[in-house]
C-alpha positions as CSV (number, residue, x, y, z in Angstrom):
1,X,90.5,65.5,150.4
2,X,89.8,61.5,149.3
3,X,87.7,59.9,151.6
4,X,89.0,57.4,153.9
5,X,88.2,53.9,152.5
6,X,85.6,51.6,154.4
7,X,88.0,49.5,157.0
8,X,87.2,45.3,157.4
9,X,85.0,44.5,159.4
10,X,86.1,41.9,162.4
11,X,84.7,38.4,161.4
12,X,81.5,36.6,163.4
13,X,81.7,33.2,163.9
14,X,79.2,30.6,163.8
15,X,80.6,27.1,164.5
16,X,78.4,23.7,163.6
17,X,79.1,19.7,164.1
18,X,77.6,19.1,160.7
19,X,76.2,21.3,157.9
20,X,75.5,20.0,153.8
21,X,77.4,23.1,152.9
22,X,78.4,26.1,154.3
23,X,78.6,27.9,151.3
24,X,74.9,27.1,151.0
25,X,73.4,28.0,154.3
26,X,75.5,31.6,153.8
27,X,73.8,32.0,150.7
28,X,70.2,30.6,152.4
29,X,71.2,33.2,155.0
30,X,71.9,36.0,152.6
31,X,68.7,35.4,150.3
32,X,66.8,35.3,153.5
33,X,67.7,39.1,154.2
34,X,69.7,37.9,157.3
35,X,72.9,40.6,157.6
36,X,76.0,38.6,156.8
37,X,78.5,41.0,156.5
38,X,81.9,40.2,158.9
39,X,79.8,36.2,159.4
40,X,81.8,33.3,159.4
41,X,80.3,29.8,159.2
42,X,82.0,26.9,159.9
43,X,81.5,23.1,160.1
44,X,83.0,20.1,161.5
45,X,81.7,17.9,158.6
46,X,79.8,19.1,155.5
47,X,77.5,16.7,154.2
48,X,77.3,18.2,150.3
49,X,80.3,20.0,150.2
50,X,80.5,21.2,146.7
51,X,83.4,23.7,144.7
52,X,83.9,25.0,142.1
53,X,81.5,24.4,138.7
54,X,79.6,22.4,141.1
55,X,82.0,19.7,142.1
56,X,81.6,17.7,145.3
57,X,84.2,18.5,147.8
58,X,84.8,15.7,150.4
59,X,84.5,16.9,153.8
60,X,84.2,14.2,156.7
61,X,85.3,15.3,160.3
62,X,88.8,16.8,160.7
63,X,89.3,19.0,158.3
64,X,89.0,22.8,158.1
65,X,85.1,23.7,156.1
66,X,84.0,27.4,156.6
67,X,82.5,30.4,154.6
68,X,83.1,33.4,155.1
69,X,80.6,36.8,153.8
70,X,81.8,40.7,153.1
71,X,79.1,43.6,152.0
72,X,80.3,45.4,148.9
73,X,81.3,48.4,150.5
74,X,83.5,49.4,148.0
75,X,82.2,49.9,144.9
76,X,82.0,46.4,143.6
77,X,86.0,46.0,143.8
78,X,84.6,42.7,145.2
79,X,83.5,41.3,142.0
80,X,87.0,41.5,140.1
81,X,87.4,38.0,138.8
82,X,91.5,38.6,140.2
83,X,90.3,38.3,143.9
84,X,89.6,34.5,143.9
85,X,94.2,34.0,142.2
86,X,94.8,36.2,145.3
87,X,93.0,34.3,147.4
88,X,94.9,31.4,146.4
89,X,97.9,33.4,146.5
90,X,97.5,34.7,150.1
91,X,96.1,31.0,151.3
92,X,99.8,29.4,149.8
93,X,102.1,32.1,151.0
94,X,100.8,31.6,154.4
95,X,100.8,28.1,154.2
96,X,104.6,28.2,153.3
97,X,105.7,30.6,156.0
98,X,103.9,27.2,158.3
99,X,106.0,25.0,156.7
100,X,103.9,23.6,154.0
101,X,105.5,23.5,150.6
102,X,102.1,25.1,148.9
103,X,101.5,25.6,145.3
104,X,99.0,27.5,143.6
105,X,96.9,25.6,140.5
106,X,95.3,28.6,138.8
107,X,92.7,29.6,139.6
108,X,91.0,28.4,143.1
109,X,93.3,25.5,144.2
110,X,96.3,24.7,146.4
111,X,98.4,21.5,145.8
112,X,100.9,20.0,148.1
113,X,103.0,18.0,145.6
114,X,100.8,16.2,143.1
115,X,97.9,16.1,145.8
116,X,95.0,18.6,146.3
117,X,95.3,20.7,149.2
118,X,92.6,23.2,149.7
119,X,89.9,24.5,147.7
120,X,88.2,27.9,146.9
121,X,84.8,28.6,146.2
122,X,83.9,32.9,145.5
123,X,80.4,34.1,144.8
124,X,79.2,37.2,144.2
125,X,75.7,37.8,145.1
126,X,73.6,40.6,145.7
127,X,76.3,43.0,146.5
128,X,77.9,40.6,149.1
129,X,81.3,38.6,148.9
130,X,81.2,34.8,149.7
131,X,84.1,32.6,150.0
132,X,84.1,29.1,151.1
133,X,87.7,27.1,151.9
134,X,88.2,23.6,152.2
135,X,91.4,22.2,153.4
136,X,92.5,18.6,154.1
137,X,94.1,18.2,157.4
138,X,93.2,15.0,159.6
139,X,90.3,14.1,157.7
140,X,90.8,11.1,155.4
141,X,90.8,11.9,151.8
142,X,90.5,10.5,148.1
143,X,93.2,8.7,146.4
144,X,95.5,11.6,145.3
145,X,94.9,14.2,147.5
146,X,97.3,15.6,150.2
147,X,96.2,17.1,153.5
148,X,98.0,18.6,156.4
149,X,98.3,15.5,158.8
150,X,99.1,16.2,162.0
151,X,98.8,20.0,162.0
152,X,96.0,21.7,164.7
153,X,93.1,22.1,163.0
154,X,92.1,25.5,165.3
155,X,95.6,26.6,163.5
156,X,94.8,25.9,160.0
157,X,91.0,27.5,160.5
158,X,92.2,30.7,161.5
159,X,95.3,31.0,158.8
160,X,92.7,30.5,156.3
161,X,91.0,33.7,158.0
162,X,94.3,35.7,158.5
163,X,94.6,34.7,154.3
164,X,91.5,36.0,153.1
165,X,91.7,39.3,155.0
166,X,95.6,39.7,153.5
167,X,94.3,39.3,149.8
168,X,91.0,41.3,150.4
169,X,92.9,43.9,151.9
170,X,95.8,44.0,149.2
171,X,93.2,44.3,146.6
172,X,91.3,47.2,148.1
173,X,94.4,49.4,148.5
174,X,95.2,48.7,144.8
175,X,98.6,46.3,144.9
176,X,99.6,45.6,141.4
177,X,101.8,42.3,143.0
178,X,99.7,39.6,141.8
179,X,102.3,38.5,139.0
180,X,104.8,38.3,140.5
181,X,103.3,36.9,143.8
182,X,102.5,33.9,142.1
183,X,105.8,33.2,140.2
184,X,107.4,31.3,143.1
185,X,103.8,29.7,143.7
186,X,102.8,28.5,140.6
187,X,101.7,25.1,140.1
188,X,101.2,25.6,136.6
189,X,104.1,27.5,135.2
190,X,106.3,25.9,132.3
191,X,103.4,22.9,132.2
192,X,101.4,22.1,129.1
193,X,98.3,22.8,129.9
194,X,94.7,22.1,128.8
195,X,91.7,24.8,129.5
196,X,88.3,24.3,128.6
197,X,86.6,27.9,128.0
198,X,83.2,29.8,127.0
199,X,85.3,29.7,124.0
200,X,86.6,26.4,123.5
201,X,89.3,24.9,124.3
202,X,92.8,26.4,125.0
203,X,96.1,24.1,124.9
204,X,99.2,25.6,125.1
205,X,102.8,26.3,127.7
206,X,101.2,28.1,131.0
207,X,102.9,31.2,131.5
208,X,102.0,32.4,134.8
209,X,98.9,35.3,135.6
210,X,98.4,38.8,134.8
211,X,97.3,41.5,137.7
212,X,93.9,40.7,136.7
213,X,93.8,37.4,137.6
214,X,93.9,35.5,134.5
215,X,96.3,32.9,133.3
216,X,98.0,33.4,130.3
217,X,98.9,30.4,127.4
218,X,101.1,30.2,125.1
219,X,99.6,28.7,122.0
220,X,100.7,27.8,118.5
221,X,99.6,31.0,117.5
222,X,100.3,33.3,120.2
223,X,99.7,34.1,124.0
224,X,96.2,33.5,124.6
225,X,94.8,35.6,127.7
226,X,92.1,33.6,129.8
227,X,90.1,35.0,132.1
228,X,87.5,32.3,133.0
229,X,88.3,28.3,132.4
230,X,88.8,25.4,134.2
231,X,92.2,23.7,133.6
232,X,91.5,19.6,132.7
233,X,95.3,18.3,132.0
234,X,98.7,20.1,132.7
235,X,102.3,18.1,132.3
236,X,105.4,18.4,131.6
237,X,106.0,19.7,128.1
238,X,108.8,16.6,127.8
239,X,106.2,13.6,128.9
């Protein structure tokens, strides 16, 4: 008889007025042999919010800033480089059934239009999951961002928590839905789009994600598959 998967744990929260990052003091936490598993951190205001490849994420006071850590009970299904798309995935699908007209911008962000929406940040370190989420909602933001205005901050906090446990769960029982998940979502899709790999750089028609999270390109000279990148242009292939 297969034994019974490892269930979620529920999440612990830890609220602050002001943090520099709550991505960092979950790590300082971790590294300090503190047990993080099922901990939530959150902040009012991060002082040196930061995302992914080290950029700074704004974060003054209304907005929703919070980490959240899972033990690697699993085998290191954690660690698949797919789990930060379904994040996104989760994060946006949620977002719409609010009312939010969400896209996905492979691989960690959500856009509202043309604006930045939310952020994602995953770690993996020392056998523990860590994923921080910034979303705009009353706090003021940079020229070309969007945020939620208006909407109750208490709300958006916990359908960032109701997101992450979706997608964490989805992965763990095996759902091969990630493709087409996305379709409807993707910011991306049809675009000409400019990635900057390991490799080089990749230019090419985005055409959507595979069930392993990474986006795939059409080229000159073919579909190129990228797993890790950071996307620095996208357009309309008519502009």
């Amino acid at each position: 008889m297969t034994e019974p998967r490892p269930a979620l744990p529920a999440w612990r929260l830890e609220i602050f007025e002001s943090l520099p990052s709550t991505q960092a003091l979950m790590r300082e936490r971790l590294e300090g042999g503190q047990r993080v598993d099922g901990l939530v951190i959150r902040a009012a205001e991060q002082l040196a919010g930061r995302g992914r490849r080290e950029n700074a994420w704004t974060s003054q006071v209304g907005g929703s800033y919070q980490t959240l850590a899972l033990q690697d009970r699993w085998g290191g299904a954690l660690r698949t480089p797919a789990l930060t798309l379904r994040l996104a995935v989760a994060l946006a699908e949620g977002l719409r059934d609010a009312g939010a007209r969400a896209t996905v911008k492979w691989p960690n962000d959500i856009y509202l239009g043309e604006g930045k929406l939310l952020g994602i940040l995953s770690e993996y370190l020392r056998g523990h999951l860590l994923v921080g989420v910034g979303v705009n909602v009353n706090n003021p933001v940079p020229p070309g961002a969007a945020a939620l205005a208006g909407w109750e901050l208490e709300y958006v906090n916990e359908l960032v928590l109701r997101g992450a446990r979706t997608a964490i769960a989805d992965l763990l029982t095996g759902a091969q839905n990630l493709t087409e998940r996305l379709e409807p979502l993707d910011h991306l899709r049809g675009r000409l789009v400019t990635v900057k790999t390991s490799r080089g750089v990749v230019t090419g028609v985005a055409e959507g994600a595979d069930e392993d999270g990474a986006i795939l390109v059409h080229a000159d000279d073919g579909v190129i598959r990228v797993v890790d990148g950071t996307v620095l242009r996208w357009r309309s292939p008519a502009e």
